[in-house]
Backbone bond lengths (Angstrom), bond angles and torsions (degrees), N, CA, C in turn:
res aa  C-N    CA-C-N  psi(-1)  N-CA   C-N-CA  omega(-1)  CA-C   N-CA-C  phi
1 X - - - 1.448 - - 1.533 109.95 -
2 X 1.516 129.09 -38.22 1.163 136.20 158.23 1.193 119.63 0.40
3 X 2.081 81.35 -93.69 1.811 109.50 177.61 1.467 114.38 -43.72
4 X 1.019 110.99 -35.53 1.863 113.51 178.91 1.539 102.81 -66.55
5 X 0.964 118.24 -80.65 1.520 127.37 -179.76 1.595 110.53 -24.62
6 X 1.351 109.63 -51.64 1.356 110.45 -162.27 1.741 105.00 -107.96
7 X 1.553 109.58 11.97 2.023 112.28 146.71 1.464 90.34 -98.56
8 X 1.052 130.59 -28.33 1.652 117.05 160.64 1.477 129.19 -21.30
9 X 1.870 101.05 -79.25 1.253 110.36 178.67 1.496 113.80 -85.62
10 X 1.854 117.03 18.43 1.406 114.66 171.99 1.235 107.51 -86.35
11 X 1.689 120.22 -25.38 1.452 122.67 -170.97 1.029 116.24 -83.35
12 X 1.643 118.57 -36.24 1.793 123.25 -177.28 0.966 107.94 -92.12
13 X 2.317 134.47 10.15 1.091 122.01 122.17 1.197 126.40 -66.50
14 X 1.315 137.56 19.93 1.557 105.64 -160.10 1.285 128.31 96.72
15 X 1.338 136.55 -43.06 1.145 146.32 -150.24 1.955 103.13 -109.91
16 X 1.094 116.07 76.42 1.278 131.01 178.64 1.542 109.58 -76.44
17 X 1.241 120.15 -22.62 1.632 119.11 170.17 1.936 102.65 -77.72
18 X 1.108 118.85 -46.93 1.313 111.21 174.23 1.507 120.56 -74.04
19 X 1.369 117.30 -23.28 1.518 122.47 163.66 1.723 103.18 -50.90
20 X 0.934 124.38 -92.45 1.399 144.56 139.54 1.386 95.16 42.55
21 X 1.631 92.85 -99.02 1.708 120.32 -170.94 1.866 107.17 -55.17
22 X 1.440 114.17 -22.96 1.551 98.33 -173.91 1.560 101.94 -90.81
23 X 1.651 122.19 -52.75 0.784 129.08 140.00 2.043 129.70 16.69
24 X 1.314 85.99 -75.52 1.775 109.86 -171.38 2.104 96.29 -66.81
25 X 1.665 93.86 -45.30 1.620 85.28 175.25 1.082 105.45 -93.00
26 X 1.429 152.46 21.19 1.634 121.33 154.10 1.867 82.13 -94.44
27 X 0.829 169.62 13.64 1.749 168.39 150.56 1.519 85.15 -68.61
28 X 0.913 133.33 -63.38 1.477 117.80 -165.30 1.373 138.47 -85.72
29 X 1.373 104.79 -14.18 1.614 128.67 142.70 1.356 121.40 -51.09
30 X 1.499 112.71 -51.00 1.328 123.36 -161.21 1.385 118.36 -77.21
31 X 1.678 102.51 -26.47 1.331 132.86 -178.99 1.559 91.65 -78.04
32 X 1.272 113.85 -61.18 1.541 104.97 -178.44 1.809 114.17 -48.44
33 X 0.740 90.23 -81.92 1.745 90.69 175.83 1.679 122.17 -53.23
34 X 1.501 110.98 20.62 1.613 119.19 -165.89 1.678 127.14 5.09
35 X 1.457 89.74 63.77 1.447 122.08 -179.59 1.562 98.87 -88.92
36 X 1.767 126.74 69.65 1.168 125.59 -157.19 2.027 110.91 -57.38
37 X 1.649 101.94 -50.86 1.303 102.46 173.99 1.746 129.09 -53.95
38 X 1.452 98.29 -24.44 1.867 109.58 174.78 1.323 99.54 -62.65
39 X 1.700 127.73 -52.52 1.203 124.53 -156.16 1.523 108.05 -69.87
40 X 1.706 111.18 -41.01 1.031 105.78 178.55 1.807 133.58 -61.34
41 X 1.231 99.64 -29.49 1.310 116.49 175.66 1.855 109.22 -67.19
42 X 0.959 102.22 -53.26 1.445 111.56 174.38 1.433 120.36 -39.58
43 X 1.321 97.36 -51.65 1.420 113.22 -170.74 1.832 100.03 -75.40
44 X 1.165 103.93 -22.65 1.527 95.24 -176.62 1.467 119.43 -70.21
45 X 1.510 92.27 -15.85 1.898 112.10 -168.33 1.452 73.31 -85.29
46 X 1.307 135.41 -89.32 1.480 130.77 -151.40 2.108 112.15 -34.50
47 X 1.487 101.28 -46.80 1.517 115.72 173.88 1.555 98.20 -37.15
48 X 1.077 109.40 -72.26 1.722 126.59 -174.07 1.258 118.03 -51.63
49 X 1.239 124.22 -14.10 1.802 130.33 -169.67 1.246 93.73 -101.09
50 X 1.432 109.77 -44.86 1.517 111.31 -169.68 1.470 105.28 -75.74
51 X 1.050 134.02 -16.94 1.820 129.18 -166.92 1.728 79.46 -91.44
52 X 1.580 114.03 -44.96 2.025 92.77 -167.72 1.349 97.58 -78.40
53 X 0.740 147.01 10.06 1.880 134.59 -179.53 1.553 87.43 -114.48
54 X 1.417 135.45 19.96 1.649 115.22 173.53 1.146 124.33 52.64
55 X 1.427 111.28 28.50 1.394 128.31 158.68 1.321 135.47 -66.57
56 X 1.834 112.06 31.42 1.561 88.33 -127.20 1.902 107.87 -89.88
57 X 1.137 111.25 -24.94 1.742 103.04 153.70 1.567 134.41 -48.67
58 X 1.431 107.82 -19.44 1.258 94.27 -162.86 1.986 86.05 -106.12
59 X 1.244 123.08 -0.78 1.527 140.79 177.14 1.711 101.92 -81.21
60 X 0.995 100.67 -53.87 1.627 111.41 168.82 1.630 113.62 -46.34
61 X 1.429 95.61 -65.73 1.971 96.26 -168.75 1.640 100.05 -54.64
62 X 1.353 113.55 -32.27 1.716 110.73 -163.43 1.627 95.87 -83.67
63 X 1.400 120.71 -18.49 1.276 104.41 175.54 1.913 106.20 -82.59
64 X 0.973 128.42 -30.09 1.151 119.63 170.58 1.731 123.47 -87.41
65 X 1.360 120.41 15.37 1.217 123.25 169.59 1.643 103.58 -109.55
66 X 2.196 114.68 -22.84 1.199 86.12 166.09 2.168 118.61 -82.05
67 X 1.112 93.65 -13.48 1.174 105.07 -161.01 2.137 104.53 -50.77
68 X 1.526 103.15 -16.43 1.607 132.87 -171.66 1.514 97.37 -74.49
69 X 1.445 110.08 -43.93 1.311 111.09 -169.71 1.728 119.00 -55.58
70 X 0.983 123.27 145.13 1.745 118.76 -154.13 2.083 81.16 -90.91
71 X 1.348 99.17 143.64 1.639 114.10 178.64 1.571 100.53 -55.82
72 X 1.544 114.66 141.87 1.522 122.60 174.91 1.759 99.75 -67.40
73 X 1.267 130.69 155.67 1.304 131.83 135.07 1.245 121.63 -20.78
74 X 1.427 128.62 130.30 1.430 137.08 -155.13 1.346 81.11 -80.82
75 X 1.886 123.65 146.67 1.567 122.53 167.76 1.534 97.57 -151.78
76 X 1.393 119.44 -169.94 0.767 139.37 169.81 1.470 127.45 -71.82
77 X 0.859 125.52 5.93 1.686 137.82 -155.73 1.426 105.86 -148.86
78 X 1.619 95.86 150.26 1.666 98.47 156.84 1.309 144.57 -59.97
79 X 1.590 105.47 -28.84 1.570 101.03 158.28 1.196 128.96 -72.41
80 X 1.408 126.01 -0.18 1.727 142.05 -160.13 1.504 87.62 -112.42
81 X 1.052 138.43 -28.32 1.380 132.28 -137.32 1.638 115.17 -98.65
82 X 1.274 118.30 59.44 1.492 114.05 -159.61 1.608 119.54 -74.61
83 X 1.350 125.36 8.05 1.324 136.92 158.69 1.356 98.12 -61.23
84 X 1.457 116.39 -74.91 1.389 115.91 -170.86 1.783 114.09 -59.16
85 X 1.164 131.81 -27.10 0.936 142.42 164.95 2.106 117.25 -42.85
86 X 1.319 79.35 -64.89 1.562 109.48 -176.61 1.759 91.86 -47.94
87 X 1.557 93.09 -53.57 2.495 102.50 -157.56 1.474 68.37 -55.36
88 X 1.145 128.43 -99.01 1.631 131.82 -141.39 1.120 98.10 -33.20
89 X 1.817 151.76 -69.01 1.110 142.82 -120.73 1.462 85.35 -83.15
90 X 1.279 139.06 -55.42 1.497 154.41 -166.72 1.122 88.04 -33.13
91 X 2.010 122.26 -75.41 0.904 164.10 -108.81 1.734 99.03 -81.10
92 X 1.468 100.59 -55.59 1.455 124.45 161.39 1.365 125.19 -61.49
93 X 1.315 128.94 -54.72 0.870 130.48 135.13 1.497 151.76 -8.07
94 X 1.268 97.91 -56.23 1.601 114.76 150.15 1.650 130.19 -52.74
95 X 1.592 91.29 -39.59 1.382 102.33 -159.38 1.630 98.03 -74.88
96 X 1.306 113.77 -43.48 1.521 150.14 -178.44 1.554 92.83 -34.95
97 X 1.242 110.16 -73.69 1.495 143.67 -163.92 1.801 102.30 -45.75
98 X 1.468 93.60 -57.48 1.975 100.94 174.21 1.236 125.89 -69.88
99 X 1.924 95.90 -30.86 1.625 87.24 179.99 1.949 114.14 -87.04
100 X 1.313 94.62 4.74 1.566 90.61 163.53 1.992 109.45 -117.91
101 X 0.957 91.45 37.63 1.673 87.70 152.06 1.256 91.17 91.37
102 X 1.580 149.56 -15.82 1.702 149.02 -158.24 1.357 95.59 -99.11
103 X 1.158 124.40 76.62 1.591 117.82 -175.47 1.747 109.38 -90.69
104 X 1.198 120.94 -32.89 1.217 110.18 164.91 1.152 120.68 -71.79
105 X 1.375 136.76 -54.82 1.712 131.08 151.66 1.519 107.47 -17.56
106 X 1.441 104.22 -63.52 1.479 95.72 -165.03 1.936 99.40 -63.82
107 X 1.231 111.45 -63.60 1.931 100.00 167.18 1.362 127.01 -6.95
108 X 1.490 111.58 -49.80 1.336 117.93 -179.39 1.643 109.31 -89.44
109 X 0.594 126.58 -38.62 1.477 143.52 -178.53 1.904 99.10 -41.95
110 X 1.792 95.78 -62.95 1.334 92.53 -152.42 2.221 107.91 -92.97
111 X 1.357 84.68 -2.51 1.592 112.77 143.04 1.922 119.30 -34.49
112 X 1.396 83.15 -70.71 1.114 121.16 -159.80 2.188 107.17 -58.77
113 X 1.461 84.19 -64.88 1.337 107.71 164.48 1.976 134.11 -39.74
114 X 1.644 84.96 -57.89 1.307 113.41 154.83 1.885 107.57 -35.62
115 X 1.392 122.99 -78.65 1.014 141.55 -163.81 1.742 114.55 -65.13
116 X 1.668 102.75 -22.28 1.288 106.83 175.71 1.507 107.33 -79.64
117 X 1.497 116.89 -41.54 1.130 133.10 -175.42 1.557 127.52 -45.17
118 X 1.759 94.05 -41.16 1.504 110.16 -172.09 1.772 98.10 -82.47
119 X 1.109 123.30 -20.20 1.695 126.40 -178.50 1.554 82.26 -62.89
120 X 1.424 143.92 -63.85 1.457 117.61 -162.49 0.997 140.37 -81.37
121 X 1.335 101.76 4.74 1.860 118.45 160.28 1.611 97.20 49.07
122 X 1.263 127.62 24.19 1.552 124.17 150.04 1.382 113.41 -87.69
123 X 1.074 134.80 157.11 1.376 150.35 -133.04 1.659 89.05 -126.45
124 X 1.572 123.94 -54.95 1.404 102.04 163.08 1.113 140.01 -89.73
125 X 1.294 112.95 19.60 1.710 132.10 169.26 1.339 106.78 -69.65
126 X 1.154 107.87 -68.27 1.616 146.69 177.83 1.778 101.42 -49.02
127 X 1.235 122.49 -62.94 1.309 103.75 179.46 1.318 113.33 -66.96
128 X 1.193 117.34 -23.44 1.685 97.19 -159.65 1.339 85.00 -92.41
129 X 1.143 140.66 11.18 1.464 119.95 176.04 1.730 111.96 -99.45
130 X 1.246 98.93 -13.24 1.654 129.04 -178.75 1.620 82.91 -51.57
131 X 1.637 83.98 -95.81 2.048 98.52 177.88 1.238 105.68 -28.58
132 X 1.138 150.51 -99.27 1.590 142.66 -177.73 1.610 92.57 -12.06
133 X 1.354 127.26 -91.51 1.583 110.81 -171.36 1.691 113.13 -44.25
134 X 1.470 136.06 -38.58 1.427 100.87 171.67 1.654 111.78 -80.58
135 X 1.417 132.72 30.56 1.556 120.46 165.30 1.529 88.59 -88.93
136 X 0.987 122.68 -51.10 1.400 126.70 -168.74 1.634 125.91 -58.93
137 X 1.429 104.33 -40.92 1.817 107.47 148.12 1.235 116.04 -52.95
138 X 1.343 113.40 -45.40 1.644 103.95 -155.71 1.656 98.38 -89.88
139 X 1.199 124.92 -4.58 1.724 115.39 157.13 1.477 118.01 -96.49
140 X 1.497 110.59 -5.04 1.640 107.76 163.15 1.563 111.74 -99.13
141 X 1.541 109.64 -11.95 1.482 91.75 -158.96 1.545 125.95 108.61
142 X 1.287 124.33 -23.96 1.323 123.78 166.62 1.316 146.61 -50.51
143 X 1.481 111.01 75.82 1.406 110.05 -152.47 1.271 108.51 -43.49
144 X 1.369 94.92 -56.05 1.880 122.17 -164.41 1.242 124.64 -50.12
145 X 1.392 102.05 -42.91 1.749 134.72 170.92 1.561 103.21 -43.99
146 X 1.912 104.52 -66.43 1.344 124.84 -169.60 1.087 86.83 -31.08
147 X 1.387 115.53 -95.55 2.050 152.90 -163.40 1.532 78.36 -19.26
148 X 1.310 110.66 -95.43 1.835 111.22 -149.95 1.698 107.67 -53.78
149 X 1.212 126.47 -37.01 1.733 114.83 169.23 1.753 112.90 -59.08
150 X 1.288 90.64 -37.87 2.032 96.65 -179.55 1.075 123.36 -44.71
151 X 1.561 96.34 -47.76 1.968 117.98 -152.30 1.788 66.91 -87.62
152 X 1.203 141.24 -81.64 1.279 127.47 -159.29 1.525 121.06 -35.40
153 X 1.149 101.61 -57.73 1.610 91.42 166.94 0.931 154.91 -35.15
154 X 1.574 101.04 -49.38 1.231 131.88 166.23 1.612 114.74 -58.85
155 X 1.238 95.13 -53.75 1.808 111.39 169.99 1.470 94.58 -36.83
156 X 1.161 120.64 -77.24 1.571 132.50 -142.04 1.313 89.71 -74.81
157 X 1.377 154.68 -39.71 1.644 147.71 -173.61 1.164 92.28 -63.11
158 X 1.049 133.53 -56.97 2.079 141.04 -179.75 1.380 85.44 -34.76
159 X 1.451 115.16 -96.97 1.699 119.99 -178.97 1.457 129.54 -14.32
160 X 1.803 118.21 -33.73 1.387 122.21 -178.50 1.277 104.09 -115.43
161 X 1.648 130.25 21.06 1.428 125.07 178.25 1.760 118.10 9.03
162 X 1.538 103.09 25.20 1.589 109.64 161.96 1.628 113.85 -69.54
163 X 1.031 127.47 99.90 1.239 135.08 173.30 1.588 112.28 -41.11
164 X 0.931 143.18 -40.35 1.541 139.53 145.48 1.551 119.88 -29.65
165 X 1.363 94.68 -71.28 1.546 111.75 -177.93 1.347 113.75 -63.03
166 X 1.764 132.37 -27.65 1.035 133.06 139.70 1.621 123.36 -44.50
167 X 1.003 127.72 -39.89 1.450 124.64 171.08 1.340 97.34 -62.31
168 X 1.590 112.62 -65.32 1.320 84.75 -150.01 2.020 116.63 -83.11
169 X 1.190 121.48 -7.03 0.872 121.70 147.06 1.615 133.75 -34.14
170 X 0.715 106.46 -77.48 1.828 110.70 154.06 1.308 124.58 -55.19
171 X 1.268 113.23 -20.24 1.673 103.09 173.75 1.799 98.11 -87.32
172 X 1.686 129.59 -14.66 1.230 128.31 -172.05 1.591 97.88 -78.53
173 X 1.617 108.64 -29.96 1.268 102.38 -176.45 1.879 124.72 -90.95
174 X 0.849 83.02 -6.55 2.143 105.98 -175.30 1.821 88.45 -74.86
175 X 1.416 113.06 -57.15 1.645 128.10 176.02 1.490 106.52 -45.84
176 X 1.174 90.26 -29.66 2.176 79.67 -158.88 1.718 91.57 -93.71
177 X 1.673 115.28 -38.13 1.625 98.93 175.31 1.500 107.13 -70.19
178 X 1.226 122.09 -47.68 1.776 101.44 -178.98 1.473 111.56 -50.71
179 X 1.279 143.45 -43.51 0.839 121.84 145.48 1.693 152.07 -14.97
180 X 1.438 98.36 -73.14 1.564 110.45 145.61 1.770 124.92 -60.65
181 X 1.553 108.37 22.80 1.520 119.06 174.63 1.453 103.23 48.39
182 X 1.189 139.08 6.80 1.625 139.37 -160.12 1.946 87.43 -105.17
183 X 1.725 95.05 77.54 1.468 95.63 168.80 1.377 149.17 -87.46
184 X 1.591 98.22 -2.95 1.361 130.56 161.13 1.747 106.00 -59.74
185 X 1.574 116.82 -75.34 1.582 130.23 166.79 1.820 103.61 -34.83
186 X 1.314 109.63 -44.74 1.513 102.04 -175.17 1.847 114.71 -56.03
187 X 1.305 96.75 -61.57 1.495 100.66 178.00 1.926 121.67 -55.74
């Protein structure tokens, strides 16, 4: 749980090569001890290092080799929690999908994600899957899309007064008004 935690706070420093590398060893711990929800989570940090380092094929194959992995036992926790597991991997996935040219895949994808998201009726499931749907407007173009995933996001970071999820909530929504050219609303 460590190594996860701490490619955690390697990625939302910046440091996507050390996300990566801690990341890759709590996956192989977790795998050792067939701690199915650890691996999955892990791997989601590795998914994510690899899409910010412009990895984005080799982010793809790992999202569809975790996607193989059989769902953890439903629990109480985030490592137990393979709904939320599943929204993100989609979630990424999607994004993956548009930024290499699969924009209808990715359409459905982040569809898809969306719909997994709302099954966990958590508030930071749900936003961060918001933001994932406005990356995905704002590389197709969806003004409209942007606006209503934004304002949701944003909504839902309010709801988890997680100071993270507040950033990025509002930064999903700052994206979706520059988008909508409304650069006054952006700032």
């Amino acid at each position: 749980v460590l190594n996860l935690l701490y490619a955690v706070f390697r990625g939302v420093s910046g440091d996507h090569d050390g996300q990566f590398r801690f990341a890759l060893e709590a996956a192989r711990r977790s795998d050792r001890l067939g701690t199915t929800g650890l691996s999955q989570a892990s791997r989601l940090s590795m998914v994510s290092a690899l899409l910010y380092r412009g990895r984005l094929n080799e982010s793809l194959e790992l999202c569809d080799s975790t996607s193989e992995i059989p769902d953890a036992e439903s629990g109480q926790t985030y490592f137990s929690d393979s709904i939320t597991h599943r929204a993100y991997l989609v979630g990424f996935r999607a994004i993956l999908l548009s930024l290499t040219g699969h924009m209808d895949a990715g359409a459905a994808q982040i569809r898809h994600a969306d719909d997994l998201a709302r099954q966990t009726r958590e508030p930071e499931t749900r936003g961060y899957v918001h933001g994932l749907c406005v990356q995905h407007a704002v590389l197709t173009g969806d003004v409209e899309m942007a606006i209503e995933h934004g304002t949701l996001a944003a909504e839902l970071a309010e709801e988890t007064e997680i100071p993270l999820q507040l950033a990025d909530g509002y930064l999903a929504l700052g994206d979706a008004q520059l988008l909508a050219e409304r650069w006054q609303d952006a700032l």
